[in-house]
C-alpha positions in Angstrom: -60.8 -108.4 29.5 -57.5 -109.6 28.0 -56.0 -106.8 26.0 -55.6 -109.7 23.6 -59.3 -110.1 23.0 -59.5 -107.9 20.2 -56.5 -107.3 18.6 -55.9 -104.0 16.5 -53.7 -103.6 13.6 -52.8 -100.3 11.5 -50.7 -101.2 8.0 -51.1 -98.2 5.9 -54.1 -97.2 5.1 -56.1 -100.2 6.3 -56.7 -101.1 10.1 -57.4 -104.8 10.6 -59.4 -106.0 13.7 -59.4 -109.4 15.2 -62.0 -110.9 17.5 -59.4 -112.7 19.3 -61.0 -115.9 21.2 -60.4 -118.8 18.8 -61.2 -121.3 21.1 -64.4 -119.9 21.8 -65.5 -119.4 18.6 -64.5 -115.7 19.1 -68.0 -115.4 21.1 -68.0 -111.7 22.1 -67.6 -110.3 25.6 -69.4 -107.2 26.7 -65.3 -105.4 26.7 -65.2 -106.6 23.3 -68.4 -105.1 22.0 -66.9 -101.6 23.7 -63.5 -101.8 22.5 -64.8 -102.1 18.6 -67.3 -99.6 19.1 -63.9 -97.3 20.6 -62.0 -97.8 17.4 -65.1 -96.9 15.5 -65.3 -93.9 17.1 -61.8 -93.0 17.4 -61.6 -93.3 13.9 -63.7 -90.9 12.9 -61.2 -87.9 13.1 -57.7 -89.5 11.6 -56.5 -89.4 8.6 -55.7 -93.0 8.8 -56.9 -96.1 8.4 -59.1 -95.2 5.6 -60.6 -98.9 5.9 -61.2 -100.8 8.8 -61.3 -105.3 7.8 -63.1 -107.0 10.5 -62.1 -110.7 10.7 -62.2 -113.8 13.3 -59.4 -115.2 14.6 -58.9 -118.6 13.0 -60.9 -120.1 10.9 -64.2 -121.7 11.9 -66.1 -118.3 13.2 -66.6 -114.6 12.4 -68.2 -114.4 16.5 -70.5 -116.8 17.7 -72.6 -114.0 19.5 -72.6 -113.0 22.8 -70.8 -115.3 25.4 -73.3 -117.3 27.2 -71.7 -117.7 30.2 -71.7 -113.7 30.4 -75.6 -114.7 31.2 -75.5 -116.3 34.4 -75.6 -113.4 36.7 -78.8 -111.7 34.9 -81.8 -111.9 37.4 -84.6 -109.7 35.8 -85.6 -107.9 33.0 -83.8 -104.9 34.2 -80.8 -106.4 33.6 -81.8 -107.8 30.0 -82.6 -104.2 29.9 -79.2 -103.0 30.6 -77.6 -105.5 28.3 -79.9 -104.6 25.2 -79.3 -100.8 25.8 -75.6 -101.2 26.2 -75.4 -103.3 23.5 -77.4 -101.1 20.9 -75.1 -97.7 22.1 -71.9 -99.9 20.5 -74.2 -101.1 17.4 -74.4 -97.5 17.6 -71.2 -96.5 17.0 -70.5 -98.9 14.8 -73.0 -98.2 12.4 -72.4 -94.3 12.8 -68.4 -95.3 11.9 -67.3 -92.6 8.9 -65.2 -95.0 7.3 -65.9 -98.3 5.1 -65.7 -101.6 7.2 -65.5 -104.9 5.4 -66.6 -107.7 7.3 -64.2 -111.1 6.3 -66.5 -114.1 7.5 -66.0 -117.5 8.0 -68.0 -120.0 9.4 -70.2 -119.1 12.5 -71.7 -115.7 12.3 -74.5 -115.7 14.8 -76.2 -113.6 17.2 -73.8 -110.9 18.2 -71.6 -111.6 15.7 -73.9 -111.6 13.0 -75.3 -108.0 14.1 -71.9 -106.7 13.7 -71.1 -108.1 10.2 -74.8 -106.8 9.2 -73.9 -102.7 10.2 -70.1 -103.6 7.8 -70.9 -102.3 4.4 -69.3 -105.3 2.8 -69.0 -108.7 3.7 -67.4 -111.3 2.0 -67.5 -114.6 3.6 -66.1 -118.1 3.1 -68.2 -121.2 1.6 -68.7 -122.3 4.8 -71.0 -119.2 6.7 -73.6 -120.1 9.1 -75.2 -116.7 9.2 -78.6 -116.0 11.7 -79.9 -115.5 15.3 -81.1 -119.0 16.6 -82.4 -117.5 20.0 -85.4 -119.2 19.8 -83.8 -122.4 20.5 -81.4 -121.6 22.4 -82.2 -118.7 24.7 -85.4 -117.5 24.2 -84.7 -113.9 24.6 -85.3 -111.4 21.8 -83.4 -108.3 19.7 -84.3 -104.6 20.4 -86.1 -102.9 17.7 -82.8 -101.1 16.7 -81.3 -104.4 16.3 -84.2 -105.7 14.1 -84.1 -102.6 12.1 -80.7 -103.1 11.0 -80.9 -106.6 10.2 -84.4 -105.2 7.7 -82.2 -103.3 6.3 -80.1 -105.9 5.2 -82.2 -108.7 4.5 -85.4 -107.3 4.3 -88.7 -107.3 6.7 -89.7 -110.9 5.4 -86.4 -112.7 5.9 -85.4 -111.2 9.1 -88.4 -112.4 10.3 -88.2 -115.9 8.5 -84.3 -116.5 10.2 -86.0 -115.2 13.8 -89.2 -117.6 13.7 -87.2 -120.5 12.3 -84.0 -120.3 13.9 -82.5 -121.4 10.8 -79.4 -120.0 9.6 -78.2 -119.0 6.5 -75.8 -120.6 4.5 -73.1 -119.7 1.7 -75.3 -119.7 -1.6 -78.1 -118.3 -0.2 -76.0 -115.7 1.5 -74.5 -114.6 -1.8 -77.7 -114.9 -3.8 -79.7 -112.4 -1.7 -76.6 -109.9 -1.4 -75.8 -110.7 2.5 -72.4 -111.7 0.9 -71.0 -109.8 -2.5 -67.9 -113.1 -3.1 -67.2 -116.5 -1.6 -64.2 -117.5 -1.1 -63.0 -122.0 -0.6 -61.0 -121.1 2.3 -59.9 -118.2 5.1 -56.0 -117.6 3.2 -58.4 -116.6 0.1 -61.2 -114.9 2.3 -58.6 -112.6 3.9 -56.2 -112.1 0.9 -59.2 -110.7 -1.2 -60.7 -108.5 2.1 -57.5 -107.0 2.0 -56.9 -106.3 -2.2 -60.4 -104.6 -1.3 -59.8 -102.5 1.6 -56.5 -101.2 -0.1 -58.2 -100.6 -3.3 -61.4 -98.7 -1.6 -58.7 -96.7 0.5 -57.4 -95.2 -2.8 -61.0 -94.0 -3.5 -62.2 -90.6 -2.8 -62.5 -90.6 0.8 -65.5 -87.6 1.0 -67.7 -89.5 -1.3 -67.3 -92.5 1.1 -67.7 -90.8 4.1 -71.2 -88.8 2.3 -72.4 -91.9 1.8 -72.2 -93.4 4.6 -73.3 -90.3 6.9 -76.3 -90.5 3.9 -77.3 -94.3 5.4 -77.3 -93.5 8.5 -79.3 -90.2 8.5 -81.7 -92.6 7.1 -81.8 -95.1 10.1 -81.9 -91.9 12.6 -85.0 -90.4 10.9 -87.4 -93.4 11.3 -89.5 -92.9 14.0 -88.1 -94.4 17.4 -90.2 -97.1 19.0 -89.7 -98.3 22.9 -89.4 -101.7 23.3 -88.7 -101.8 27.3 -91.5 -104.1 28.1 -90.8 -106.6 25.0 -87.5 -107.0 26.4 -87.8 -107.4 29.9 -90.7 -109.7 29.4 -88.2 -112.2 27.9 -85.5 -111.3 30.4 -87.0 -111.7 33.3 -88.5 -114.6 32.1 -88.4 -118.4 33.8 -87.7 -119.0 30.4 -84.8 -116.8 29.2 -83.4 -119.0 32.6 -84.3 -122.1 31.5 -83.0 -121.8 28.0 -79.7 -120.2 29.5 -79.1 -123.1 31.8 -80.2 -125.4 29.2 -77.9 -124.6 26.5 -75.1 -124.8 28.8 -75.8 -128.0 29.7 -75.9 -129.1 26.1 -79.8 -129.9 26.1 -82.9 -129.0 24.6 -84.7 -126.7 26.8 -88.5 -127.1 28.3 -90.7 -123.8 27.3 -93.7 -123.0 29.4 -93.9 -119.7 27.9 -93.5 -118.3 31.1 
């Protein structure tokens, strides 16, 4: 991965991160997904930043999910297997992260990308957010149950279920009507220049009532019961259709489901 990928930078207090790959729509790498996860957890013993801003480069997408292309060389379930699991230990992290992360969205926030602004404990987003996981139109694969947990947690049981089944995403006054959003903002100059008012105004807070809080959440998450989901997620890995809808989405068509 190109060091320039994810870009990292510390102005006082705040840390600002940048998914770095404008030009495709900042669609995450696996390196990516690791490298956030690694300031997540490296940030857990300094001083500073007190508040980490997670943004997209540019300004039509937050992270378009996982890279397609990244796809091609999977040839059974085991290796949706791998992918889930690798992907859930940097959820993982992220989630577990002792300081506040605001999420600064704009435009696409799918997939991948929409699982990391779900685990940020604010997002503010501008009016035009596409937020949701169309996988069943495009690849016909599934999330873990740790990735469906956090998403209930967000939207709630009936919703997440809603965006999965319907493949429909969510847009700007929904978004801020059931809390996914707390402000809108017209454009990404506004979007960002509020995120950071925000992030320097939370880092003046008391930093061991944030960091109670947020240990409170996730205690939470880690005392539900875990579930395994192995055989959910290599049935649609290793699926003729998880192939089908790969090759059909990059070749800009509408894939053929045998349910297969």
């Amino acid at each position: 991965m190109s060091a320039e990928n994810i870009l990292f930078e510390r102005d006082g207090a705040i840390a600002t991160v940048t998914l770095n790959r404008p030009d495709k729509r900042n669609a995450l790498t696996f390196e990516m997904y690791e490298r956030l996860a690694e300031i997540c957890r490296t940030s857990a013993g300094n001083e500073d930043p007190k508040v980490l801003l997670v943004r997209g480069a540019g300004d039509k997408a937050f992270a378009a999910g996982t890279d397609i292309s990244l796809f091609r060389n999977f040839k059974s379930g085991d290796d949706g297997l791998a992918y889930e699991k690798k992907i859930d230990g940097a959820l993982s992290d992220i989630e577990a992260c002792p300081k506040p992360i605001i999420a600064a969205i704009t435009g696409a926030c799918t997939g991948g990308g929409a699982a990391i602004a779900g685990l940020c404990d604010i997002r503010l987003a501008t009016r035009d957010i596409r937020f949701g996981f169309p996988i069943a139109r495009t690849l016909g694969n599934c999330l873990s149950i740790s990735s469906l947990r956090h998403m209930s947690a967000v939207l709630g049981p009936a919703r997440t279920k809603d965006l999965i089944l319907t493949s429909r995403l969510i847009e700007a006054e929904e978004a801020l009507a059931i809390g996914l959003v707390s402000e809108l903002f017209d454009d990404a100059d506004a979007l960002f220049e509020r995120a950071r008012a925000l992030a320097q105004e939370i880092a003046t807070f008391a930093p061991l009532t944030l960091r109670a809080t947020k240990e409170m959440f996730c205690r939470m998450g880690a005392a539900e019961p875990q579930i395994d989901d192995d055989d959910l997620i290599a049935m649609c890995y290793g699926s003729d259709d998880f192939h089908e809808g790969l090759e059909a989405f990059l070749a800009k068509r509408k894939a053929n489901w045998t349910g297969q």
